[in-house]
Structures are given as C-alpha cells and as structure tokens.
N, C-alpha and C positions, 0 to 999 in steps of 0.2 A: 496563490500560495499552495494550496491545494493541487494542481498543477503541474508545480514542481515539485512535490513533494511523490507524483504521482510517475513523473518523467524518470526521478532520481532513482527510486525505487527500478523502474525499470530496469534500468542500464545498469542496477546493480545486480539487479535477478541473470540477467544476459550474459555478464559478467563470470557469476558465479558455475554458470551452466558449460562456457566456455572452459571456464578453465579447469573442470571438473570432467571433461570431455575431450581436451587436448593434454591429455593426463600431467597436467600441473604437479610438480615435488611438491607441493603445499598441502596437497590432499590426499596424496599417496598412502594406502594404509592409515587414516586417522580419519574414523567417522565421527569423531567428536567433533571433529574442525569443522566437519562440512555440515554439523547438525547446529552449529551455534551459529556460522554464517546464513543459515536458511532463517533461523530466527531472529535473527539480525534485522532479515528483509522482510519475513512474512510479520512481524507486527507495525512497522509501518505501509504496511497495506492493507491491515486492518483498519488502521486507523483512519487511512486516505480513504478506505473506502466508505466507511463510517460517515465520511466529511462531507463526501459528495451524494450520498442518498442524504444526508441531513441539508444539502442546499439546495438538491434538487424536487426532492419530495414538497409536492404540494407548489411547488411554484417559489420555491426559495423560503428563506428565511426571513427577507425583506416583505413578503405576501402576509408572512403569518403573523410579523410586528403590526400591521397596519390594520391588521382585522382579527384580532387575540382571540375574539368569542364568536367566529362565523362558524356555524354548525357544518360540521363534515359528514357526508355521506358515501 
C-alpha cells in the first residue's frame, strides 16, 4: 500500500511539473492553482514518507511487536 501510494504520488508530481512546463491554460497566470496542486501532492508524501521510515526503522514493525521491551542502543 505504501507503495502505491508512493508510485501515485509520483506520476502526480511528473504530472504536475509537466504541464506547468509545456505551459498548460490550466496554469496560466493562476499561482493559486499551481500552489493547491503542489499540496495536493506534497502531503501525501509526507505521509508515504512517514509510512516507510516507520516500517523500515529498526527492522519493521513486525521486529518491534515481537520484542516491545528490547533495549535500543
């Protein structure tokens, strides 16, 4: 899930870079538009990114259920 959430995000950032670049009517004179699409994208990539230092930190999440009180160093 993480993943794809990761993928999506992508191709929407690409997306947006694109058509901000091959000067799209959509974006023409309106920094409003192009400030709400960025945050469209940049908080779920906060979040994806959130997801994945939390599964990977320490050996997952599954390491840390199995051993709740091993001392970290």
């Amino acid at each position: 899930m993480i993943a794809f959430i990761t993928v999506a995000n992508l191709f929407a950032a690409v997306r947006l870079v694109r058509d901000i670049l091959t000067s799209n009517k959509l974006f023409a004179g309106n920094a409003h538009r192009v400030a709400s699409h960025r945050r469209v994208i940049w908080a779920p990539n906060v979040i994806a990114f959130g997801l994945w230092y939390w599964d990977l930190d320490r050996a997952g999440a599954a390491a840390r259920a199995h051993q709740p009180y091993a001392a970290t160093r």
